[in-house]
N, C-alpha and C positions, 0 to 999 in steps of 0.2 A: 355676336361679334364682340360687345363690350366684355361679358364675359372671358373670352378666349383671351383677350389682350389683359386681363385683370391678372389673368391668370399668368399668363407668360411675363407681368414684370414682377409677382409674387414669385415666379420660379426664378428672375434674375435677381430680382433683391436678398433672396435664402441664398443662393449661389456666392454673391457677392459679399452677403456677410460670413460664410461657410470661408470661402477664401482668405479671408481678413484674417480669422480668428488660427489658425492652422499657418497662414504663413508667417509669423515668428513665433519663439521660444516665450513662456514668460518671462518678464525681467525677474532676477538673480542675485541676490546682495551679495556682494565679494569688499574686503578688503587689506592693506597690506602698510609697505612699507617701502622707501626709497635706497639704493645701497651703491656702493662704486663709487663713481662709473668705471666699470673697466676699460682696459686701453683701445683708444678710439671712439668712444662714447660720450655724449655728457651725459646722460643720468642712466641709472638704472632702476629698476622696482619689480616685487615679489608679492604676493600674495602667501601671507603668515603671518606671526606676530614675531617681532623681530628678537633676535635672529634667524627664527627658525624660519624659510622659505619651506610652503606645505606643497610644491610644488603644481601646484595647479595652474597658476599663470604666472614666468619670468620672462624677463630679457631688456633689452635695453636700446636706448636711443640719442639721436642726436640734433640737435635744431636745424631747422631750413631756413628759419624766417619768424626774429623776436622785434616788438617794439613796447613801448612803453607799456603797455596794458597785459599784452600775451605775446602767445609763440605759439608757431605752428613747430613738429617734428617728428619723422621718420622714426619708427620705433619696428624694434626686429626680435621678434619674441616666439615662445611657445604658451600655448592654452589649453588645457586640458588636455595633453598631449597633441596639439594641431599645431604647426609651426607657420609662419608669412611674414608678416608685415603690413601695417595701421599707421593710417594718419593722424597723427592726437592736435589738437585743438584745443587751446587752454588761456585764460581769460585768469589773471588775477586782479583781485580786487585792487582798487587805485586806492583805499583808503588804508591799506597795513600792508597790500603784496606780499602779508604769509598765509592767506590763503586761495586758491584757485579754484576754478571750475573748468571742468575739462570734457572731452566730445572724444570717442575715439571711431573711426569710422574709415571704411576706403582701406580698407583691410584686401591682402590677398595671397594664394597659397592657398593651404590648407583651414584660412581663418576668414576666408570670401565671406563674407555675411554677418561679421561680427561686429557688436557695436555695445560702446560702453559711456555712460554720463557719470561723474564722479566729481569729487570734491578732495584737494590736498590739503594737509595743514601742515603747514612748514613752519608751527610756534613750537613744535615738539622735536625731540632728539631721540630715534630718528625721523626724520621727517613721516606722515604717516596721511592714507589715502586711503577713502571707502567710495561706494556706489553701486550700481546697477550695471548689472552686461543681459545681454540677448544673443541671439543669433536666429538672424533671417535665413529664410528654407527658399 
């Protein structure tokens, strides 16, 4: 009997880590550059070295909700050709406020699943942004 039950949590524990490992993408270095905002927007940003948008990830967004530290904001973009809409989440530093760290998540459309951690640096012209994206299966 101890057997049998040894057995049935080594098959749930392989299971469990089998799942883990298969439900997201690896993380993926990507990054870009800030442009705009076109009308209606505050900000926009591209994935290229600027000017060039390499196309992979645009589009652009607009605040919901800023206070003294960060902003939350509504971003309406395309990614690798998938189009929706992400929550971004962004935390700038209280000691210069020209750089940030940023959470992009709650994603949905065609980009259900997508999630990106990154860092802005707003000391440069153009402003300029790297990090990691995924995408959960």
């Amino acid at each position: 009997m101890k057997r049998n039950v040894l057995v049935m949590v080594s098959v749930l524990v392989l299971t469990f880590v089998f799942t883990l490992t298969v439900s997201a993408t690896k993380p993926a270095y990507f990054s870009g550059f800030f442009y705009g905002p076109e009308p209606g927007y505050h900000f926009c940003f591209a994935t290229g070295e600027y000017p060039d948008m390499d196309g992979f990830m645009f589009g652009c967004g607009y605040y919901t909700n800023m206070d003294g530290v960060g902003w939350t904001a509504n971003w309406e973009g395309t990614v690798d050709g998938k189009s929706g809409t992400c929550v971004i989440h962004a935390r700038t530093f209280i000691k210069d406020k020209l750089t940030s760290q940023v959470a992009t998540n709650q994603c949905t459309g065609d980009l259900a699943g997508f999630h990106v951690v990154g860092d802005g640096d707003f000391y440069t012209l153009p402003f300029t942004w790297e990090g990691w994206y995924h995408w959960e299966k």
